[in-house]
N, C-alpha and C positions, 0 to 999 in steps of 0.2 A: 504494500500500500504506500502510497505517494502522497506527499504531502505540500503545497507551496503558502510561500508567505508575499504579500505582496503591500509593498509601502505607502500607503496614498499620501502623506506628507514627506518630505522634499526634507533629506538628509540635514539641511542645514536644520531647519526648526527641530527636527527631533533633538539634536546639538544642543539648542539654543535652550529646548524645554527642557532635556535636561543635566544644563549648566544649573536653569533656574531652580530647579528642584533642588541643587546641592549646597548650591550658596545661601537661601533658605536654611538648609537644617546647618550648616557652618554656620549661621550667624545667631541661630538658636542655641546652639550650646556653646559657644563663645559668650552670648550675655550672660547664659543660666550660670557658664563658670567663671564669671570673673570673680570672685571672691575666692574660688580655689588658686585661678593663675596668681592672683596678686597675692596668697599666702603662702603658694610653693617659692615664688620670687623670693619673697622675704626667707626665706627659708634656704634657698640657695646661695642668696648673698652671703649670711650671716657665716655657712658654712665654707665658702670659697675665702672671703677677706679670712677668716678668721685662722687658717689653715695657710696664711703665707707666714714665711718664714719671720720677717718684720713683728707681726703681730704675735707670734707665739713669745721671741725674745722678749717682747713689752709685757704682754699679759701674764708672764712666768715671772719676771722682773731675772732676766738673766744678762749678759754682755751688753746687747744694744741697750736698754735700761741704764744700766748705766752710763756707756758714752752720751746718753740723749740729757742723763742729769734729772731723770725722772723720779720724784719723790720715791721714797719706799713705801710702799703699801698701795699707789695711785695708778701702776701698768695696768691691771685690769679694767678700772677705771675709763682709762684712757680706751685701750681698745673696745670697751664697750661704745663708747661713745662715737668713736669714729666707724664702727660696724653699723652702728644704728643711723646716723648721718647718711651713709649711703643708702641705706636700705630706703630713707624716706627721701632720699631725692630720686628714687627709681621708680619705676609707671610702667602702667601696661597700656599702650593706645589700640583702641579700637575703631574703623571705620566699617560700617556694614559692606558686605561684599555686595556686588550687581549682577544680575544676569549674566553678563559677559564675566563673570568672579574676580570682577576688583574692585579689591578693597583692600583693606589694610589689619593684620592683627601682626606688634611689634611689642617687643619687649625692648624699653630703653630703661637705660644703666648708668650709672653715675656721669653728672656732666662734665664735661672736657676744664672747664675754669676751673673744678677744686674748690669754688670759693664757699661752699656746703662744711668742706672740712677746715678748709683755711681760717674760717671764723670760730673754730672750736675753741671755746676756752682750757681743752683742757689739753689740747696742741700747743700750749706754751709750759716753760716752767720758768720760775722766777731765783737769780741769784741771792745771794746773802746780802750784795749790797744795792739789790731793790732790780738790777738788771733784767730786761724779757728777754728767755732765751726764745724761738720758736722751732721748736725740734721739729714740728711736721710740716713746717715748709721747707726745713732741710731734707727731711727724709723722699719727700715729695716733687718737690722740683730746684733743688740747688744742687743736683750730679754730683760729681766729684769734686765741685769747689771746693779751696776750703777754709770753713766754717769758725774757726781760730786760728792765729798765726801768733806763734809767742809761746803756746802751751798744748801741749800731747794729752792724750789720756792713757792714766795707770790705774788698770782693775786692780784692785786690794780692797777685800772684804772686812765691813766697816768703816770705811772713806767716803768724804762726799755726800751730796743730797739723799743718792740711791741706796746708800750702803754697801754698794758693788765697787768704787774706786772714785779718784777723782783727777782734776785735770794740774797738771806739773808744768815748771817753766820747762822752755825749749821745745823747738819743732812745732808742729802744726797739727792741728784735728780737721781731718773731714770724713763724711761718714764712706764706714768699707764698702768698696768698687761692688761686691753681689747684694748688697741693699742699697746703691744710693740711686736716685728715680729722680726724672725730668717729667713734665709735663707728660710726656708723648709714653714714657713708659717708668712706671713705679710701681709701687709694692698693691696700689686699688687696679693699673691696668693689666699688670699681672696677672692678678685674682679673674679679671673677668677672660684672658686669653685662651684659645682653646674650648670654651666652654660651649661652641656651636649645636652640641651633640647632645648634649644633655636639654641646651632650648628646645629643640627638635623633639627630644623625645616627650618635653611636658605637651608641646601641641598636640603631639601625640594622644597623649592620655584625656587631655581633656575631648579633642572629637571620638574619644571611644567612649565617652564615659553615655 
């Protein structure tokens, strides 16, 4: 037995109708999950920044801690503060897709000026005689400058703001060549590099959900 099928609408509209059908159910579980995308986000960042190398020496209060002259007891502090910074200048934009499916679903991530984390109060520390240091625009975007000229830093536990060491005449401080960050790349572009794949996979989860 034989069977045919025969098309009375014209390839393109069947296309068209259904593009329209998909971008429809795309646009319906993109609204129903924004609340999940924007707290896997959050959830992402905390664990990417928090998990560079920068952030663990602060939050631990170990080496950088102290060349940075970071109170003792304040590392965690601090990298709380700067993991949350980012988190809240990060967004999920949504445009409804169209028939022809465009539209737009983007995840955007910490902005390019830094000035979210630049403004942290708790991105300074202050010397004994009333000086602002600002360790995280050094960490951030002052590279390999460097940062003191006249005096070094010697780790010796007990010494100093940190209790980890403090800074001695001679020679210069600037911070070490695998943490020091320019604009274009630091210890927040780092965090987000590579991480294509795992975006990909929350789109993922949410059009299955």
């Amino acid at each position: 037995m034989a069977f045919g099928l025969k098309l009375i609408d014209p390839f393109s509209v069947i296309d068209s109708r259904i593009n329209a059908a998909i971008s429809e159910e795309v646009n319906k579980r993109l609204i129903r999950n924004k609340g999940f995308i924007e707290a896997q986000m959050s959830k992402m960042i905390q664990m990417w920044v928090r998990a560079q190398p920068e952030m663990l020496e602060i939050g631990l209060e170990k080496r950088l801690a102290g060349m940075l002259g970071i109170r003792k007891g304040l590392g965690p502090t601090a990298v709380d503060s700067i993991v949350m910074a980012v988190v809240a200048a990060s967004s999920f934009r949504f445009a409804r897709f169209d028939k022809q499916m465009r539209g737009v679903a983007e995840l955007n991530f910490q902005p390019t000026t830094f000035l979210n984390l630049l403004g942290l109060g708790t991105g300074h520390t202050k010397t004994k005689n009333g000086a602002d240091l600002h360790w995280l625009d050094w960490l951030l975007m002052q590279g390999n400058k460097m940062i003191v000229v006249g005096y070094h830093y010697e780790p010796e536990s007990g010494r100093g703001r940190s209790g980890l060491g403090a800074m001695d005449q001679g020679g210069a401080f600037r911070i070490p060549p695998e943490m020091a960050g320019v604009s274009t790349d630091n210890f927040i572009t780092r965090a987000f590099s590579g991480k294509e794949k795992d975006i990909m996979n929350l789109f993922q989860r949410v059009l299955a959900r």
